[in-house]
N, C-alpha and C positions, 0 to 999 in steps of 0.2 A: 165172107169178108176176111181183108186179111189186111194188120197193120204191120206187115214187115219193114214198109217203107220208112216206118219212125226208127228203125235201129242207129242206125248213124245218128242221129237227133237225138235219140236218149240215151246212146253210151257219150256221148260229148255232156250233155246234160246234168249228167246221173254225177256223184261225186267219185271218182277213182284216184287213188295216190298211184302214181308210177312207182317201180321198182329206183332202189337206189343203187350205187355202183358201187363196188369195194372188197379188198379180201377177207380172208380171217374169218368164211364161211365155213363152219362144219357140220358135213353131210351126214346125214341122220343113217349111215350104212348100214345098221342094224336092221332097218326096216325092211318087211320083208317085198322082196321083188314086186312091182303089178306096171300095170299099163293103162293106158285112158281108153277109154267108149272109144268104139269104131269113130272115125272123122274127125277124134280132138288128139292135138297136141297137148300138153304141159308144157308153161313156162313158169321156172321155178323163177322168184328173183334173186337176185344178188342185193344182199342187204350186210354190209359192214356192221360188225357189230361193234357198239352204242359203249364210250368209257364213263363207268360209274364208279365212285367212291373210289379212286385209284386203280380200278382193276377194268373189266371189259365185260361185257355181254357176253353170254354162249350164244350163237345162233345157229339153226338144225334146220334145213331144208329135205323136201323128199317127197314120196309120194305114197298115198297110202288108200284105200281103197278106191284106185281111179280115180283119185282127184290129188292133185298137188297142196304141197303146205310150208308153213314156215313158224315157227318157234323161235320164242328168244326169251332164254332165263337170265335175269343178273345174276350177279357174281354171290348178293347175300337175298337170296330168295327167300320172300316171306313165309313159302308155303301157299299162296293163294294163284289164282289164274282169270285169264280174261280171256275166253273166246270172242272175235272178231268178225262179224260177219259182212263181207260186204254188198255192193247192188248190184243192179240188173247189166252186164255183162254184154248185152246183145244177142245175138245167135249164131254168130260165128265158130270157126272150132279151136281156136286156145284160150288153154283154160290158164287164167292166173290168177295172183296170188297178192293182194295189198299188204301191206304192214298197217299200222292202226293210222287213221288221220289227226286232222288237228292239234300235232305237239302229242298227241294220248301217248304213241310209243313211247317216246321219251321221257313222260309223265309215270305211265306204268312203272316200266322198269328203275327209275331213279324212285319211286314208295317202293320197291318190291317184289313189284308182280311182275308174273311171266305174262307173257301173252303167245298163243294161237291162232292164227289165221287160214283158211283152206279155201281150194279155189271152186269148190263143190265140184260132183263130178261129173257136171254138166252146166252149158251155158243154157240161156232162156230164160223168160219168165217162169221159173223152175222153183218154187218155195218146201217144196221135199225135198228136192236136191239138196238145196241148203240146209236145213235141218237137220237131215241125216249125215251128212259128209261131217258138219260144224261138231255134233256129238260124236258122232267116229275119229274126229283127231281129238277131240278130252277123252276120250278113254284111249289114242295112241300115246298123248302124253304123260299120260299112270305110269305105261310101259318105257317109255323112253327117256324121264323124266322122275316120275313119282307121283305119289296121288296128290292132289290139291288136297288143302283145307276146304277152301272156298274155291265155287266156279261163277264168274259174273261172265255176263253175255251182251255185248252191245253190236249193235251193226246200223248201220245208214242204208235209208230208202228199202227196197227189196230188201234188202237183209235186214231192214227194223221190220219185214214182216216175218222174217225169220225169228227174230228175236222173240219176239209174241206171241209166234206158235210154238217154239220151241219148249218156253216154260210151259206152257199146258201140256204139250207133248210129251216132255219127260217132267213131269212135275217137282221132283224130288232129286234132280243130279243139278240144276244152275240154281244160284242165293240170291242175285240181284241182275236187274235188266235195266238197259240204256239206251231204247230205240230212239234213234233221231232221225227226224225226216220220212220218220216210216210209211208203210201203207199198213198201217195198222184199219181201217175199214175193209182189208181184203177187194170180196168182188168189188162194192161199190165205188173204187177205183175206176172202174172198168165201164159201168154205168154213166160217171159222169162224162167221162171220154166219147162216148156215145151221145150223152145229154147235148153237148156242144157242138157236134155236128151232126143231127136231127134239129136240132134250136134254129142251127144258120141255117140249115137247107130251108126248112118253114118260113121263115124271116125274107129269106132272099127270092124266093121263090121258084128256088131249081132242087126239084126230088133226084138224089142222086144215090141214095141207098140201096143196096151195099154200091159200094164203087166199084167202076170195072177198069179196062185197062187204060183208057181214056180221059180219069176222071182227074190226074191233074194237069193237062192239056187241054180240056173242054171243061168240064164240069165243074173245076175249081175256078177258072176266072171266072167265069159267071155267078155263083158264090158271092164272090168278094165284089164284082159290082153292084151285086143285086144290096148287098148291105150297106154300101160306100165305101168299103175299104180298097185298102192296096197295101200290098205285099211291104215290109220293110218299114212304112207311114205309121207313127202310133197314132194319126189324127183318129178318132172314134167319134164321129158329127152327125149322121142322119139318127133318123128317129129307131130305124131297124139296127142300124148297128149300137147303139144305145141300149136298147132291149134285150139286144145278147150278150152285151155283160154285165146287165143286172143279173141277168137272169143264170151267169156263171158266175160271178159274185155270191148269190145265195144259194146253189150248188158245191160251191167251194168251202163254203162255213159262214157264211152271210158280212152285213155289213163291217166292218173292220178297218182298221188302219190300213193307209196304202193300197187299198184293193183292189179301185178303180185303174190307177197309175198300174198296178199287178197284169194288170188287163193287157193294156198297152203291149208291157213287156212280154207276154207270152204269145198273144193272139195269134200271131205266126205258127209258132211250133203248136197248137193245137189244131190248127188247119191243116199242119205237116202229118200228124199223126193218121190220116185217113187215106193218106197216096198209097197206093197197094205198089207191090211191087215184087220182083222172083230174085230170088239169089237161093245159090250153094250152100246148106246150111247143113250141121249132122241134128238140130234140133227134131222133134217131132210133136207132133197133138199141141192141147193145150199152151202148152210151153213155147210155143211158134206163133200161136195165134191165139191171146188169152181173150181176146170179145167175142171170143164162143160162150164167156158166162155173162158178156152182161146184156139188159136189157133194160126197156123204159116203158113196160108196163104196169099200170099203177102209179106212175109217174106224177104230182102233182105239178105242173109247173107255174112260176111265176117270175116277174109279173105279169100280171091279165094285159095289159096296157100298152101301148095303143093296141098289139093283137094280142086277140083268147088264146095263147099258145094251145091250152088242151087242145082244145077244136081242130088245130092245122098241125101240129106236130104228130108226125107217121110214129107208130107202134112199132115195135121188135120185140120179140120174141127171144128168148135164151137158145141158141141153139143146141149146148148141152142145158139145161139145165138142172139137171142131180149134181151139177160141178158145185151149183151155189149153194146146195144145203147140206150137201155130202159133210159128212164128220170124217172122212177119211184123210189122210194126209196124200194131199194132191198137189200139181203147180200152182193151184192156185187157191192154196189151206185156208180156211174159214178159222177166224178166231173167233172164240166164244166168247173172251172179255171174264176171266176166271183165272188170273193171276193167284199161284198163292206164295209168290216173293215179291219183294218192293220191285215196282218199275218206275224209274223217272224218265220221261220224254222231253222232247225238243223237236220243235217246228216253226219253222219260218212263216209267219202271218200271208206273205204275198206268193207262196209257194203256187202255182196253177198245174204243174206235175203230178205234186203226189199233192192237195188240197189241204187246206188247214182244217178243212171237213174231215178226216180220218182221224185226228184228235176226237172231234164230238161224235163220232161213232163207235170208239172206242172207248171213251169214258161215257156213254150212253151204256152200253154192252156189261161196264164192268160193275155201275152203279146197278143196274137190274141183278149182277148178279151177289151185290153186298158187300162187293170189296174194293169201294172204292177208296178206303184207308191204305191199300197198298199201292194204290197209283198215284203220281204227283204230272202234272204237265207243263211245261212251260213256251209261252210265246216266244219268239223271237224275231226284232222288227226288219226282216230283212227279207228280201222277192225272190231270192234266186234258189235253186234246188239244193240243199242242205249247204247253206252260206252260212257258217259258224264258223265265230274265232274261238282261235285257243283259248282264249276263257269263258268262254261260253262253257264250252266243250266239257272244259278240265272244270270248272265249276260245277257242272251235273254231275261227272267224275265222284269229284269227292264229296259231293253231295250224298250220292246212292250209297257210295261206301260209309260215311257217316253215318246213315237210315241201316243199314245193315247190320254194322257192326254194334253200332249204340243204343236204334231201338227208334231215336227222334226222328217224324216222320219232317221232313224239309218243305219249304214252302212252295208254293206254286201258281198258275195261273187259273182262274176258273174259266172252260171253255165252253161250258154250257149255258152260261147266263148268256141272251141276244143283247142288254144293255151293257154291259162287261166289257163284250169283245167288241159293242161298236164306240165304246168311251178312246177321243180319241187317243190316251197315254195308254191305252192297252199293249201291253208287249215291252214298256219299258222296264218294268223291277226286274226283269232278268238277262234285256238286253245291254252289251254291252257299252259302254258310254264311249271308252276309249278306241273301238272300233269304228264308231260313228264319225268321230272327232277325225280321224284318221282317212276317211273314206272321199275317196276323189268322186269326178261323175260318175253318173250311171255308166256301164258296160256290161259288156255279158256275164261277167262271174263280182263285181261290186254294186249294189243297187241298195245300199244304206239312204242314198240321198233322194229315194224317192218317196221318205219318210220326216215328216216334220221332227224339227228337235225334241226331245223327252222336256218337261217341266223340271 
């Protein structure tokens, strides 16, 4: 099986800042020569650098083991650093480079801090890549720069599962984490993407697993008749199509604010995720095709109602499976939930991408393993794939650095109570009001209004 067909869908998706335009780049010349992986390009960006306190930004572009990067110190650097990690990229072969999202850059550097960014050196669902590239430009910036005080680590979606593996992975070189939107559950990502097309096929009554080259030409409309749907329609009215988003609903992190409405708006793009398809790629293994780890054996499903799903939903099997328990750092790294710095998160309640369910797997993970005084997590009422305003953002920001520096752990949302997160004000202490207030219709990148007002 192979989800290549989703890449276009989830680099659109995924949150990426484009490069900005501007002079007054200087090239990190020191650095010493290298080149990308067979079949990737670098594309460095052009980032003007940022006027603080009367003076400018440095900014240092370059490349450094196979993967591109970008640095920017202000003028009075506190001594501390933020490495940047960003998401899933696609499988294509250039490799670039974000600045920090949501106002962060500018946030950053006007407190102080430098920041780091790398384009890891390789695309894919690649979670070693990342980790290792993201640690290789903190210890290029000792050299090119100077050693930090402090090293925090934040990154969005795929790169919040960098974030997570990364502190366990070097335990002792990052102080504070800031995964938003992550896949902090790792494989079980991977499972639920699976759950939800096994669920329709059952439901609909067309077995079409794996998919072959036909399947969305033939095998997908019938699919979507067999359920009542259609393409584009968020109607969701028969009894089978009903069943399949409960039944991804409590997959996704159970009943909750906006969830059902969450449905609507994704239903499409998890249908899209199954269309196989070829293209030119320099990606390989895992990293090309990550539902080599997941599987739906053991699976409880629910609800029972109108159908026993156990009964009629087909079995799969992992086709790696050492990928899912391996402790090695792989594309697709297991976290163990063994934090030993503050991490604060942020997740979008109506997320169906990366599931508000990787919150409660991950604070599942961390409370087993006793440190749940270093995690904090917060809701956020909004559907789209890491849909954060600038104060969201910059509030967990300086939230973490507060917990850090100070010691006071910050507040948060409980993600494991099932009466918590189906209360319907859940997600409001941390969402922001002023974004709501401000938010026109639903569209593909605003979906505030698919949530009732906060109290």
């Amino acid at each position: 099986m192979t989800r290549r067909r989703a890449v276009a869908v989830l680099t659109a998706a995924l949150l990426t800042t484009g490069p900005a335009t501007g002079l007054g780049v200087t090239p990190a010349a020191a650095a010493p020569p290298d080149e990308p992986r067979e079949g990737y390009t670098i594309v460095l960006p052009e980032l003007a650098p940022l006027p603080v306190d009367g003076g400018e930004t440095r900014v240092l572009t370059g490349v450094h083991r196979r993967a591109g990067y970008a640095i920017e110190v202000p003028p009075d650097w506190n001594g501390e650093l933020v490495m940047w990690a960003h998401g899933f990229r696609g499988n294509g072969g250039a490799l670039t480079v974000d600045p920090p999202a949501y106002g962060l850059r500018e946030r950053f550097v006007a407190q102080g801090y430098a920041w780091a960014a790398s384009s890891y050196d390789r695309n894919g669902y690649d979670v070693a890549a990342g980790v290792r590239s993201t640690r290789d430009l903190a210890q290029e910036f000792r050299r090119l720069v100077g050693r930090p005080d402090r090293t925090y680590l934040a990154g969005v979606s795929m790169g919040g599962h960098v974030t997570a593996r990364s502190i366990e992975q070097y335990p002792r070189f990052y102080d504070g984490a800031l995964p938003m939107c992550g896949v902090l559950g790792d494989v079980t990502l991977f499972d639920y993407f699976l759950d939800h097309q096994l669920v329709a096929e059952a439901l609909s009554g067309v077995r079409a697993y794996p998919p072959d080259a036909d399947y969305a030409t033939d095998e997908l409309p019938r699919i979507y008749a067999g359920l009542g749907l259609a393409p584009g329609d968020p109607a969701v009215t028969t009894p089978e199509a009903q069943q399949l988003r409960a039944a991804t609903v409590l997959d996704s992190g159970g009943p909750r604010p906006g969830a059902e409405a969450s449905y609507a708006y994704w239903k499409d793009f998890l249908f899209s995720l199954n269309v196989p398809a070829d293209e030119e790629t320099p990606v390989e293994g895992v990293a090309l095709d990550p539902g080599v780890v997941a599987t739906n054996v053991g699976t409880d499903y629910a609800p029972d109602a109108p159908v026993a799903l156990d009964e009629v939903v087909q079995r799969v099997e992992a086709q790696e499976p050492r990928l899912r328990d391996s402790g090695q750092l792989s594309p697709v790294a297991v976290i163990d939930g063994e934090p030993r710095v503050p991490v604060l998160s942020l997740h979008d309640l109506g997320d169906l991408f990366v599931p508000f369910a990787n919150e409660q797997v991950y604070a599942a993970e961390v409370a087993a393993a006793g440190r749940e005084d270093l995690l904090v997590q917060r809701a956020i009422r909004a559907t789209g794939h890491c849909e954060f305003s600038a104060v969201e953002a910059g509030t967990a920001w300086d939230d973490l650095v507060s917990w850090v520096e100070g010691g006071e752990r910050p507040g948060g949302d409980d993600v494991l109570d099932p009466a918590a997160v189906a209360d319907p004000a859940y997600g409001c202490r941390f969402s922001d009001p002023a974004a709501y207030a401000a938010a026109g219709p639903v569209t593909q990148t605003e979906t505030r209004r698919l949530y009732a007002p906060c109290p």
